[in-house]
BAFIRO-549844 format. One line per field, with one value per residue (C-alpha): residue number from 1; residue in one letter; y, x, z. Coordinates in Angstrom, 3 decimals. Each point is the difference from the previous one (the first is absolute). Layout:
// BAFIRO-549844
ropa	[NUM|...]
doke	[A|...]
py	[Y|...]
px	[X|...]
pz	[Z|...]
This chain:
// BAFIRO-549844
ropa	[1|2|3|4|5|6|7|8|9|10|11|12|13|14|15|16|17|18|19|20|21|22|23|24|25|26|27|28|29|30|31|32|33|34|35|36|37|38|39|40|41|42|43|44|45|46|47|48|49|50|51|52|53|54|55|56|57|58|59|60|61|62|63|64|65|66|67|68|69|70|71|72|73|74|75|76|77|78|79|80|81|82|83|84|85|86|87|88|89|90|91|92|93|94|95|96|97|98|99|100|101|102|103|104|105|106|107|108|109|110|111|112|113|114|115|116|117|118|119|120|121|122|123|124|125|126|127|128|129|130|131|132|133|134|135|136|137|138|139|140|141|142|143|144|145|146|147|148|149|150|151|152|153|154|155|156|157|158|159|160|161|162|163|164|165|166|167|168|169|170|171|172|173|174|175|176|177|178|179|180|181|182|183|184|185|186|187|188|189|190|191|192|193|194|195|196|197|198|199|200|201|202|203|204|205|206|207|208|209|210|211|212|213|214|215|216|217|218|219|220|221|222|223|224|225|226|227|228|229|230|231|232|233|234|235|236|237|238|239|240|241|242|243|244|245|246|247|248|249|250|251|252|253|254|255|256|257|258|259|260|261|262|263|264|265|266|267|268|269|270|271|272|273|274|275|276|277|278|279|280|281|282|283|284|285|286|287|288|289|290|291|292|293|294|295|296|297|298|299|300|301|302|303|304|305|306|307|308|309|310|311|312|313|314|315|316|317|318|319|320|321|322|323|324|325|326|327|328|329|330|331|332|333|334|335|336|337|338|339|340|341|342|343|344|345|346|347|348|349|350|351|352|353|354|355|356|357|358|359|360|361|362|363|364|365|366|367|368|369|370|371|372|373|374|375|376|377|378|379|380|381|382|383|384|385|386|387|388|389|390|391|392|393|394|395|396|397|398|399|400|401|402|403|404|405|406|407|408|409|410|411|412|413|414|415|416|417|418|419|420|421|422|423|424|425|426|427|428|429|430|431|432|433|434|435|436|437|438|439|440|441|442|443|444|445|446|447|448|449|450|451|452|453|454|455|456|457|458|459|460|461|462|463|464|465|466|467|468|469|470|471|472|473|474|475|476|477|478|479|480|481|482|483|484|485|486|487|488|489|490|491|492|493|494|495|496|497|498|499|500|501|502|503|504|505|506|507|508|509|510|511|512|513|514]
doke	[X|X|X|X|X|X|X|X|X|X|X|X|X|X|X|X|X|X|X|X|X|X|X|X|X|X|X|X|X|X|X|X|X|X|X|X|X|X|X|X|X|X|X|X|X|X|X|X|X|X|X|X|X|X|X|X|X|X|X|X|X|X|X|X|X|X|X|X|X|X|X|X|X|X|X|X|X|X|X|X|X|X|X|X|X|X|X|X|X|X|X|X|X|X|X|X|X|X|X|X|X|X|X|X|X|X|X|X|X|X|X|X|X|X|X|X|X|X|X|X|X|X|X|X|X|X|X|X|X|X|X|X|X|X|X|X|X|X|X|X|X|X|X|X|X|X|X|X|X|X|X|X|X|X|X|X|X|X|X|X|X|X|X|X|X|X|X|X|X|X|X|X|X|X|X|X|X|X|X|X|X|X|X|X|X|X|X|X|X|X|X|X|X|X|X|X|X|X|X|X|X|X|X|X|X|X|X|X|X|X|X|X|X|X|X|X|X|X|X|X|X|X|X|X|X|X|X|X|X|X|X|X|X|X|X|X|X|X|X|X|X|X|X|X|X|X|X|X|X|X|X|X|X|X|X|X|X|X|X|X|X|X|X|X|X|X|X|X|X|X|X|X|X|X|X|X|X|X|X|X|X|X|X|X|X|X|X|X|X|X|X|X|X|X|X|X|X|X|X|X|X|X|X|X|X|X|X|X|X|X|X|X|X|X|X|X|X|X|X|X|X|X|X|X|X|X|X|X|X|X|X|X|X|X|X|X|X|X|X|X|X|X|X|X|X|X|X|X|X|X|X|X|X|X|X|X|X|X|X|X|X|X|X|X|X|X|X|X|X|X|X|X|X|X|X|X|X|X|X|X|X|X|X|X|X|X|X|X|X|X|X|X|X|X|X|X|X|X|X|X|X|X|X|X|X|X|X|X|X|X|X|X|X|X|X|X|X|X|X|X|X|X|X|X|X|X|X|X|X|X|X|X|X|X|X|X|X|X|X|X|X|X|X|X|X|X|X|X|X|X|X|X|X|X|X|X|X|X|X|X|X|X|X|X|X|X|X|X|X|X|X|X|X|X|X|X|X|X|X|X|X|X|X|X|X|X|X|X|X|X|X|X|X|X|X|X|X|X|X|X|X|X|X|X|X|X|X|X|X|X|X|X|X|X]
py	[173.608|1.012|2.759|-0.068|2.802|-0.786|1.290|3.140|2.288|2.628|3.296|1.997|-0.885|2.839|-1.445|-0.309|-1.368|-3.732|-3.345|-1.323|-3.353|-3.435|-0.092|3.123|2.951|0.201|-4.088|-0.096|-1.122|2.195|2.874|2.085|-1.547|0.175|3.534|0.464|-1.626|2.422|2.969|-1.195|-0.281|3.426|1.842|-1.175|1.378|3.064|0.716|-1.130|2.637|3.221|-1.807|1.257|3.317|0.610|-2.800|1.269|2.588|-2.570|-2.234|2.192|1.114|-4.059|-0.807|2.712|0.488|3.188|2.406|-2.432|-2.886|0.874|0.826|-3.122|-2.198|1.750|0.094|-4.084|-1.013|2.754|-1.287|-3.776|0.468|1.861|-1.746|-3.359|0.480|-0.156|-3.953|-0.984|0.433|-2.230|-2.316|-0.357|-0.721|-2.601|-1.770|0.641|2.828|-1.271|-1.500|3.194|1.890|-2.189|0.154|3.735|-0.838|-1.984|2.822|2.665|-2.489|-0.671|3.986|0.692|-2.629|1.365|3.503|-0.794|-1.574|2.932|1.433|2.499|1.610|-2.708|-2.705|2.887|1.434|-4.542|-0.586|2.609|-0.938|-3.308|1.166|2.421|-3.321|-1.681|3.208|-0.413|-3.142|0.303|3.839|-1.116|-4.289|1.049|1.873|-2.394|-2.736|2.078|-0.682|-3.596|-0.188|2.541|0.379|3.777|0.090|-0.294|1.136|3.693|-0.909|-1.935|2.470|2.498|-2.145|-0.604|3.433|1.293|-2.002|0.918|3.808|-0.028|-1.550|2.754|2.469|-2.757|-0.153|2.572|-0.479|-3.599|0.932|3.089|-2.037|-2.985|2.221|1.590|-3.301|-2.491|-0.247|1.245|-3.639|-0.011|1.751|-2.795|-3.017|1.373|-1.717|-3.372|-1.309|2.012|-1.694|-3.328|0.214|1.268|-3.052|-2.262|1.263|0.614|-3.961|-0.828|2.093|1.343|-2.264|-0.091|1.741|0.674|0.684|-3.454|2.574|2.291|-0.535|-0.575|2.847|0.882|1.126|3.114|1.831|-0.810|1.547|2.952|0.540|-0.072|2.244|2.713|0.539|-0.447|2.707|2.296|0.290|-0.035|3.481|1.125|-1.172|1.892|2.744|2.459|-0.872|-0.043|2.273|-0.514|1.149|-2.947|-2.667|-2.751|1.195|1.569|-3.580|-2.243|2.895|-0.440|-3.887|-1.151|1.484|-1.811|-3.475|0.254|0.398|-3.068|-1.800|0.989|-0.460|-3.571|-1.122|1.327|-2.121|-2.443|-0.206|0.110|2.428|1.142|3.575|-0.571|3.779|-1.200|-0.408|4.112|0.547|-1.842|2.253|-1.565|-1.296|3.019|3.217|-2.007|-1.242|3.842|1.032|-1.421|0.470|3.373|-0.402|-1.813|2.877|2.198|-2.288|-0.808|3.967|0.467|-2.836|1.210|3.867|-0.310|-1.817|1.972|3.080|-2.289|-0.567|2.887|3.038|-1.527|-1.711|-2.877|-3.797|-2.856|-1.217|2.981|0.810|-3.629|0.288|3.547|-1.464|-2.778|2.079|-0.550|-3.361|0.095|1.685|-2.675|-2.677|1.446|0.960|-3.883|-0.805|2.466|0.255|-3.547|1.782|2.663|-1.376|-2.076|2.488|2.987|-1.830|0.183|2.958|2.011|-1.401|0.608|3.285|1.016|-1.048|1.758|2.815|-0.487|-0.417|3.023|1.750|-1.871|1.429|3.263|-0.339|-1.085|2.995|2.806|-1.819|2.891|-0.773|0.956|-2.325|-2.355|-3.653|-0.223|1.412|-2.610|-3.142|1.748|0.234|-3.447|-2.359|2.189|-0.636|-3.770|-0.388|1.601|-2.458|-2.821|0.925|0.315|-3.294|-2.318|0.555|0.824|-3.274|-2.297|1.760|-1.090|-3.235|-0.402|0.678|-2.254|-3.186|-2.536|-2.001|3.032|0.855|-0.042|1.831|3.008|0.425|-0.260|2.834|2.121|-0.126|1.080|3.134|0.601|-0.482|2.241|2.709|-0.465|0.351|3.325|1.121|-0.065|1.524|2.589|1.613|-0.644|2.477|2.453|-0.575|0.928|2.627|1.764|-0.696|2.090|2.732|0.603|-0.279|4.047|0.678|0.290|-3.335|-2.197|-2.131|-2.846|0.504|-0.551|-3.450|-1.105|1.409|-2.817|1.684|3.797|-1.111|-2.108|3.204|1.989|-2.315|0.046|3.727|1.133|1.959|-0.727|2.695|-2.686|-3.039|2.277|1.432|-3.489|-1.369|2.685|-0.920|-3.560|0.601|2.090|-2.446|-3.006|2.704|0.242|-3.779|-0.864|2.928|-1.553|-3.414|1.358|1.782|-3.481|-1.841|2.847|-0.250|-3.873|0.285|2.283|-2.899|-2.738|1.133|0.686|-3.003|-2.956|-2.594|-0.345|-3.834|-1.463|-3.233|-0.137|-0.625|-3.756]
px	[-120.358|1.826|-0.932|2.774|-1.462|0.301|2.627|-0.530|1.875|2.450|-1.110|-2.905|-3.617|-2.476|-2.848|-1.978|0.048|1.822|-2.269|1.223|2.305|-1.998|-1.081|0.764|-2.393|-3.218|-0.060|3.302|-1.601|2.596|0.285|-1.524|2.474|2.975|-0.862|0.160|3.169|1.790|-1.575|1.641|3.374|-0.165|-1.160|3.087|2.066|-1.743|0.720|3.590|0.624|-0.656|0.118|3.378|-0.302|-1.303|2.265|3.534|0.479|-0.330|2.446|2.516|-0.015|-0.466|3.015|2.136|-0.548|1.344|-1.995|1.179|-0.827|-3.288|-0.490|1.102|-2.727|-2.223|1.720|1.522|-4.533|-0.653|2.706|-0.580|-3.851|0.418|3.141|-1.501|-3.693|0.025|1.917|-1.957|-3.018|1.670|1.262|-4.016|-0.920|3.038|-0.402|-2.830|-1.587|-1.213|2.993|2.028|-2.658|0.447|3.727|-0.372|-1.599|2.333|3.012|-2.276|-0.558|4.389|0.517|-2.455|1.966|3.235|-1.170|-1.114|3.194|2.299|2.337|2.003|-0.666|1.287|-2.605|-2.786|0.711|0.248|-2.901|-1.897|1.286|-1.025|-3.232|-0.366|0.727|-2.771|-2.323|1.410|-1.495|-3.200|-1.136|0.145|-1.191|-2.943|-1.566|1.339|-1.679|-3.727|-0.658|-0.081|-2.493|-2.496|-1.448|-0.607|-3.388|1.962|3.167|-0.540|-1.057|3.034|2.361|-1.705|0.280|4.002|0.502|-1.858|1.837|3.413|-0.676|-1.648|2.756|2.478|-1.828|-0.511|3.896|0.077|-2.876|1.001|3.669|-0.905|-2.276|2.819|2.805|-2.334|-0.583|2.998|3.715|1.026|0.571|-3.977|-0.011|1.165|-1.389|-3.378|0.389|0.486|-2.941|-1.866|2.480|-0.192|-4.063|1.029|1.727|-2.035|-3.287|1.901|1.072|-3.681|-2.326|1.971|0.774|3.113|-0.356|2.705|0.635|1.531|1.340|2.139|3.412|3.297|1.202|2.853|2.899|1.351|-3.389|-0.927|3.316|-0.590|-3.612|0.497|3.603|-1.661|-3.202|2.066|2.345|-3.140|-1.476|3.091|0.500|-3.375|-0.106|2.892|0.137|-1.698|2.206|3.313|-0.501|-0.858|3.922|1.469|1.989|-1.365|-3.548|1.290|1.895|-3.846|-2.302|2.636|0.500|-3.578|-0.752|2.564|-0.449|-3.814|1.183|2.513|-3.446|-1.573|2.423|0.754|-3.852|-0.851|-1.629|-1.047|-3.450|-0.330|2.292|0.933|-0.689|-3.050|-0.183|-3.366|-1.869|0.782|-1.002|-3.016|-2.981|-1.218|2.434|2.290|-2.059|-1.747|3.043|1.762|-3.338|0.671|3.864|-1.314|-2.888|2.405|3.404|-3.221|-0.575|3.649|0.411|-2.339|0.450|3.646|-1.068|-3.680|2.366|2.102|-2.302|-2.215|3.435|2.136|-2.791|-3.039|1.878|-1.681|2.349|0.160|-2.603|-2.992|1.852|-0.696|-3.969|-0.123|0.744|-3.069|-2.061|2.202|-0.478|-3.764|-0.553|2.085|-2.099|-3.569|0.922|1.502|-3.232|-1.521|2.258|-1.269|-3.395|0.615|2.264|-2.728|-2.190|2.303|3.071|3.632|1.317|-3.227|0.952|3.999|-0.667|-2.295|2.233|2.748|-2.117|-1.298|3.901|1.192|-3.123|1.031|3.526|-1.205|-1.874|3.025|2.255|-2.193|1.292|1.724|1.787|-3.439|-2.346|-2.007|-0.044|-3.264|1.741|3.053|-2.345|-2.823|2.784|1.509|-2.966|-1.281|4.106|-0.930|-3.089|1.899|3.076|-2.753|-2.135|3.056|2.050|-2.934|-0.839|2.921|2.060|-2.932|0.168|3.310|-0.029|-2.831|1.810|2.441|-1.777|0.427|3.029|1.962|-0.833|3.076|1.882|-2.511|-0.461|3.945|0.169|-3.167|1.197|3.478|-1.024|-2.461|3.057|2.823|-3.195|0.053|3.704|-0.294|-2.663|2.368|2.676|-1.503|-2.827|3.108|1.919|-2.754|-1.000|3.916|0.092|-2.775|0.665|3.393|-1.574|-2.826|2.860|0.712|3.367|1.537|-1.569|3.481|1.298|-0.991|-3.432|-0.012|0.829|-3.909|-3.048|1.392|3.702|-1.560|-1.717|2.932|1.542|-2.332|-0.131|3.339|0.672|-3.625|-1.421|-3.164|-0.727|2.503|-2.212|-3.265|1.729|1.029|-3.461|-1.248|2.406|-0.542|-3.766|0.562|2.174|-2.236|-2.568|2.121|0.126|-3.746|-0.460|2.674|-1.659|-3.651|1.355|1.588|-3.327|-2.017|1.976|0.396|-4.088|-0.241|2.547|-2.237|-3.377|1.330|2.554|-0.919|-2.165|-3.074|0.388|-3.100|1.360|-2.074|-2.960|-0.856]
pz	[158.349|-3.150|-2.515|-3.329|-2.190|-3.449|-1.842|-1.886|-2.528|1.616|0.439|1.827|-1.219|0.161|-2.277|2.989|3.617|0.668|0.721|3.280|-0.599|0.972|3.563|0.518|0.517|1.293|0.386|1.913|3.232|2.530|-1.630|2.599|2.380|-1.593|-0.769|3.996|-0.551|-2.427|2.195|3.277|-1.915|-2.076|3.544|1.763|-2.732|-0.139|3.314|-0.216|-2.550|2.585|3.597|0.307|-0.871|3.595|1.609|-1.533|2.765|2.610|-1.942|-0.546|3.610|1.348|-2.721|-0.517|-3.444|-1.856|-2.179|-3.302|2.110|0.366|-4.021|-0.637|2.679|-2.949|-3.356|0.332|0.481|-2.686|-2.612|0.080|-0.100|-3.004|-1.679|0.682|-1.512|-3.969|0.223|2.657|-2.240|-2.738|2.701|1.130|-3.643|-0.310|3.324|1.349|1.743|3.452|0.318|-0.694|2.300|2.884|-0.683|0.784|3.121|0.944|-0.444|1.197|3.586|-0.186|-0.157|2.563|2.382|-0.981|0.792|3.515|0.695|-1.220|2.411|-2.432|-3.469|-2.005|0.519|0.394|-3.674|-1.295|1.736|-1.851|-3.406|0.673|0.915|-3.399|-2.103|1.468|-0.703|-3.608|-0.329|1.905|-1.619|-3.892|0.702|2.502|-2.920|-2.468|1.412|-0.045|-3.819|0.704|2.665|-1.261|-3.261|-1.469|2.073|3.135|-0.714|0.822|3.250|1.140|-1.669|2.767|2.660|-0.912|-0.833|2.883|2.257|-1.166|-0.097|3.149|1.411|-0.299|2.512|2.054|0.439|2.355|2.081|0.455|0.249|2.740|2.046|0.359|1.258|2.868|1.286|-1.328|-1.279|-2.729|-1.379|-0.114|-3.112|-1.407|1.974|-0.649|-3.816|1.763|0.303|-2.884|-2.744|1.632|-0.190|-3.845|-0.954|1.447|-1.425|-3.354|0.076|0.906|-2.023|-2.873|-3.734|-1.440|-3.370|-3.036|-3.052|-2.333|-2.882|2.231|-0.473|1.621|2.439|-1.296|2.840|-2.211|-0.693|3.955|1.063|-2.635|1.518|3.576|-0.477|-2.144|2.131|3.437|-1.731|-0.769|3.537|1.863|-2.113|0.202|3.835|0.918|-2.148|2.342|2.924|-1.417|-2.736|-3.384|-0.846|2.341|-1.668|1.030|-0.859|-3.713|-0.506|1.176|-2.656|-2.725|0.568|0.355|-4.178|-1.032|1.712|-0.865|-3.658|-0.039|1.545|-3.207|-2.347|1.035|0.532|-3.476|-2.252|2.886|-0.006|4.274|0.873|3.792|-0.695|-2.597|-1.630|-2.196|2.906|1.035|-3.681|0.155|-0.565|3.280|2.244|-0.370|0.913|2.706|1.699|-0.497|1.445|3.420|-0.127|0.253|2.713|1.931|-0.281|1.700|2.885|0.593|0.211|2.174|2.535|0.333|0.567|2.138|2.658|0.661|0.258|2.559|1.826|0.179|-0.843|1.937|2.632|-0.223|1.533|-2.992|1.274|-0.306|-3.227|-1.568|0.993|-1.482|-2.853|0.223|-2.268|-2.871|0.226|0.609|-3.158|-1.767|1.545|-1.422|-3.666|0.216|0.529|-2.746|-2.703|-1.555|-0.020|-1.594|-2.529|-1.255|-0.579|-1.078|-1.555|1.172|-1.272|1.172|3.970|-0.661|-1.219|2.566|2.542|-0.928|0.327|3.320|1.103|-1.416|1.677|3.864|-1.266|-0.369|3.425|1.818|-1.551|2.241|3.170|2.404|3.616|1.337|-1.913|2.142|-0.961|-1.463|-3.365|-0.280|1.094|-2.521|-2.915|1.298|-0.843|-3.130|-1.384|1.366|-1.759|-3.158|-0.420|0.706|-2.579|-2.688|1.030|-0.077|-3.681|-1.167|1.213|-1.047|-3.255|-0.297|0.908|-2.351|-3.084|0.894|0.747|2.395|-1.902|0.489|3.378|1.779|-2.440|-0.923|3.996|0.504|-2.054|1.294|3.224|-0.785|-1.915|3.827|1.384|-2.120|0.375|3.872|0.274|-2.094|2.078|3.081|-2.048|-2.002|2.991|2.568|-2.214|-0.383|4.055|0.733|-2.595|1.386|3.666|-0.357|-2.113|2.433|3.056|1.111|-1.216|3.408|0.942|0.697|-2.409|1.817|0.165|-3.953|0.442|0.673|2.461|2.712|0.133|0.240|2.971|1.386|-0.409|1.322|3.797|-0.026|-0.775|1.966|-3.480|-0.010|-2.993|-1.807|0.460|-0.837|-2.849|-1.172|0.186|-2.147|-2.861|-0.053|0.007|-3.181|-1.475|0.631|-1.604|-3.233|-0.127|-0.255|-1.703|-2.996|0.596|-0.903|-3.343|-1.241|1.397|-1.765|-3.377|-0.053|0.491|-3.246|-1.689|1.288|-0.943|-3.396|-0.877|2.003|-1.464|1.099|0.850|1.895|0.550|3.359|-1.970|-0.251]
């Protein structure tokens, strides 16, 4: 089955929500199937994207790698998922988006294989680029693909589901991740995506229609090039700017370069009516705040996966393992305002539920921010699921809003670029909470603490075995507890003043409405 959308003028449309091309929506017989499909597939890479945050320590010890090694296993995933997501959107419209999905799979399954196999650093850090393209095709086409199987009724629903799925994912990294080393090779990390993708592409090929767009144009190779430079340029800089030092060359030469490469995108896309980097969609009334809406949900929950780990880890003393279902409740909450967010949009609008959300985050912020080397667990799984519930309750809306000003015709385009703003806010979230978590680590260190200890919580207690200072390691503990404290507590005054934004400058879209 085929769906061609009829060709429509360039540019966003916000008079009002889409109709569904023919066969398509609510009479698309497998859309509840193929819906399974895209969840399976956006799952896997959610999980991909934090698996081997708890795994890298084994690695490096199983392969030898050194400390830049090791930053690299993360950064090569981290900059082609990012680099390669605004053309594959365009390449979905062009050639079709199931087959550009399934193409994902397909590298996603290669880069898992070539993982496995590894024996040195080299093939590690080329498997995991591989494996980051394929996440650059599946993240932006899985949602692209959702216009054209449900109609406005239904869309909010599957946008859950898709979203759900994918944020879900990334706490269920390491659990998965933890529980596989206790019991299996390292290479299981890895081999675990084996039969998931292959399930992915074969339901994909069976349940999902082929859909494009006839009036998208050529890919041109300069723009492409120009795209995938600049925003590889910008993360590598944001990526490693906190461990190398926002002063280091090669970090000063990525900031300055990515600017200027995303401007020579601009300039030589201008006056093409379907641009790579398509700045009237961010200036749409609609698309724009919604989609900078959850860049910014989504810099929270990056910074707080990559600090609540680590405190689980080194402060509680907790294996990978009990650290990954510790963090369960996060995803729990995510799961149930999947389920409600629809609801409530309906009845309140959009911009009521985003706002609201936002609020409720910056309150489980808050929450989190009291947390002392002494606090029982009821507090961080409490905080957990409310900050859960939170990001559920903003995403949902806020990417169906999105996609609803859009329309269908432009689906893999518009999502291209909503995910890659989620994404550029992720990668700050790592970078700009890792600098205030080190910042405040160090402060809170005594001053005769060694110099050593100031590297991270894991090397003061290193030190501390090693040395036999236990007051270290206590004292140690105590500063990264404060410093994870100033974290949440600057995440719930940006979710508290992006909630006052919200509830005053969003529109109050109710697209969910039939």
């Amino acid at each position: 089955m085929t769906d061609e959308p009829v060709p429509t003028a360039p540019g966003p449309d916000t008079r009002g929500p889409h109709p569904s091309p023919p066969g398509a929506g609510p009479g698309h017989p497998r859309r509840w199937w193929a819906l399974g499909a895209l969840v399976l597939s956006v799952l896997v890479l959610g999980f991909d994207t934090t698996i081997l945050n708890i795994a890298l320590p084994t690695l490096a010890a199983e392969l030898h790698l050194t400390t830049g090694q090791q930053q690299w296993v993360i950064d090569a995933f981290l900059l082609t998922f990012a680099a390669g997501m605004l053309p594959a959107g365009l390449l979905g419209d062009r050639f079709g988006r199931r087959a550009l999905l399934i193409t994902g799979l397909g590298l996603m399954l290669a880069g898992s294989l070539l993982g496995a196999a590894a024996g040195g650093p080299g093939l590690l850090i080329a498997a995991r680029a591989v494996m980051g393209l394929g996440g650059a095709l599946i993240a932006p086409l899985a949602v692209a693909v959702l216009p054209a199987l449900f109609g406005p009724a239904e869309r909010a629903k599957a946008v859950a589901a898709v979203t759900g799925a994918l944020a879900a994912g990334m706490p269920l990294g390491p659990l998965l991740g933890g529980w596989l080393l206790d019991h299996y090779a390292w290479s299981s990390v890895f081999l675990v995506n084996v039969p998931l993708v292959a399930l992915g592409i074969a339901a994909c090929l069976w349940l999902l229609p082929e859909t494009r767009d006839p009036a998208a144009p050529r890919v041109r190779l300069l723009p492409t090039l120009l795209s995938v430079a600049g925003l590889g340029a910008l993360i590598h800089g944001v990526v490693e700017g906190p461990a190398r030092g926002w002063s280091d060359p090669l970090v000063l030469a990525s900031l300055i370069a990515a600017p200027l490469l995303l401007a020579a995108l601009v300039r030589a896309e201008r006056g093409r009516p379907r641009p790579v980097l398509d700045l009237a969609m961010l200036r749409d009334r609609t698309f724009g705040p919604f989609a900078l809406t959850g860049t910014l949900v989504t810099f929270v929950l990056t910074g707080v996966l990559f600090v609540v780990p680590q405190y689980l880890q080194a402060v509680r003393g907790h294996d990978a393992l009990a650290a990954g279902i510790r963090l369960m409740p996060l995803m729990a909450g995510l799961i149930v305002a999947a389920r409600a967010a629809a609801p409530l949009a309906r009845r309140f609008g959009a911009r009521a539920v985003v706002a609201t959300g936002l609020a409720v985050l910056a309150f489980a912020a808050f929450l989190g921010a009291g947390t002392r080397t002494d606090t029982g667990y009821a507090l961080t799984a409490s905080w957990l699921g409310v900050a859960g519930f939170a990001v559920g309750l903003v995403l949902v809306p806020a990417m169906d809003s999105a996609l609803g000003a859009i329309g269908p015709e432009r689906s893999g385009t518009g999502s291209g670029l909503l995910m890659t703003v989620r994404q550029v806010g992720g990668a700050l979230g790592v970078a700009v909470l890792g600098s205030v978590l080190a910042q405040s680590y160090v402060g809170a260190l005594p001053p005769n603490a060694p110099a050593g200890a100031g590297e991270s919580v894991t090397a003061a207690h290193a030190l501390a075995r090693t040395d036999g200072l236990p007051a270290l390691a206590a004292a140690a503990d105590t500063a990264f507890t404060e410093a994870m404290s100033m974290v949440l507590f600057v995440s719930g005054c940006a979710a508290l003043l992006c909630a006052l934004l919200a509830a005053r400058l969003l529109p109050d879209t109710r697209q969910w409405a039939a």
